[in-house]
C-alpha positions in Angstrom: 108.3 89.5 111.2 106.9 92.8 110.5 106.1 93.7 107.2 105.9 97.0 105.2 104.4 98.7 102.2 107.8 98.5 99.3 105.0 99.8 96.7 101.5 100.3 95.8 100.3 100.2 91.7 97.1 100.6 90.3 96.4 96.7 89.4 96.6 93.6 90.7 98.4 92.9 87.3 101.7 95.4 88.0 101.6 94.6 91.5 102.3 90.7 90.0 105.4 91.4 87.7 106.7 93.4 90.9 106.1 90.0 92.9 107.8 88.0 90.6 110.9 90.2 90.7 110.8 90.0 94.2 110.1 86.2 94.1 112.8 85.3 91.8 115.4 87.2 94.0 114.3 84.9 97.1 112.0 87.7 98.8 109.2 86.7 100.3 106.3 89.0 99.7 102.1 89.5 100.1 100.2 91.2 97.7 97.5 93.6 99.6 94.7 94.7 97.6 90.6 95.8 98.4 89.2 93.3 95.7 85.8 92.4 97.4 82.8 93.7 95.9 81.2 93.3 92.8 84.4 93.1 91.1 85.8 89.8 93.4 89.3 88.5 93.6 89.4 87.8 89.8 89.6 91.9 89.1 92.3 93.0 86.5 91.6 96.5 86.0 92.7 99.1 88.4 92.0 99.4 92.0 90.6 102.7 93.9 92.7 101.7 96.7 95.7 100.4 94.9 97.3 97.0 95.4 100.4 97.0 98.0 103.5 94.9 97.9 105.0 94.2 101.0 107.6 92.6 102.3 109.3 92.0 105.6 110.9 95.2 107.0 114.6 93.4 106.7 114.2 92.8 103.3 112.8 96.9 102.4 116.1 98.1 101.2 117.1 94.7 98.9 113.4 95.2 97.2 113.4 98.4 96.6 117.0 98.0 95.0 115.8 95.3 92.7 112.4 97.0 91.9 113.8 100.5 91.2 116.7 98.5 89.0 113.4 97.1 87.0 112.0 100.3 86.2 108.9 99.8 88.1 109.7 102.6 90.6 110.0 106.0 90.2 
């Protein structure tokens, strides 16, 4: 299974009520985020980087759908 990028946002936060979206629609996803450092895993504020959703490349269209239908896409 190859997975792709469906979005990036600036916390680990937004990147989680994406998730769920995804999660309650049966899409499996992986959140993708540069949280080492001083800052650890247990960061909340934003991330130089961003954090990435991704999801398998046959479920890209489906997400996009619902995450667009959310408002959390431009």
């Amino acid at each position: 299974m190859r997975l792709v990028k469906v979005a990036s946002f600036p916390s680990r936060v937004e990147a989680g009520l994406a998730a769920g979206i995804l999660e309650s629609n049966g899409i499996m996803h992986t959140i993708r985020a540069d949280d080492v450092g001083i800052f650890g895993p247990g960061h909340q504020g934003p991330f130089h980087k961003g954090v990435d959703l991704l999801v398998a490349e046959t479920d890209l269209a489906e997400a996009l759908s619902l995450l667009q239908d959310a408002g959390l896409l431009e």
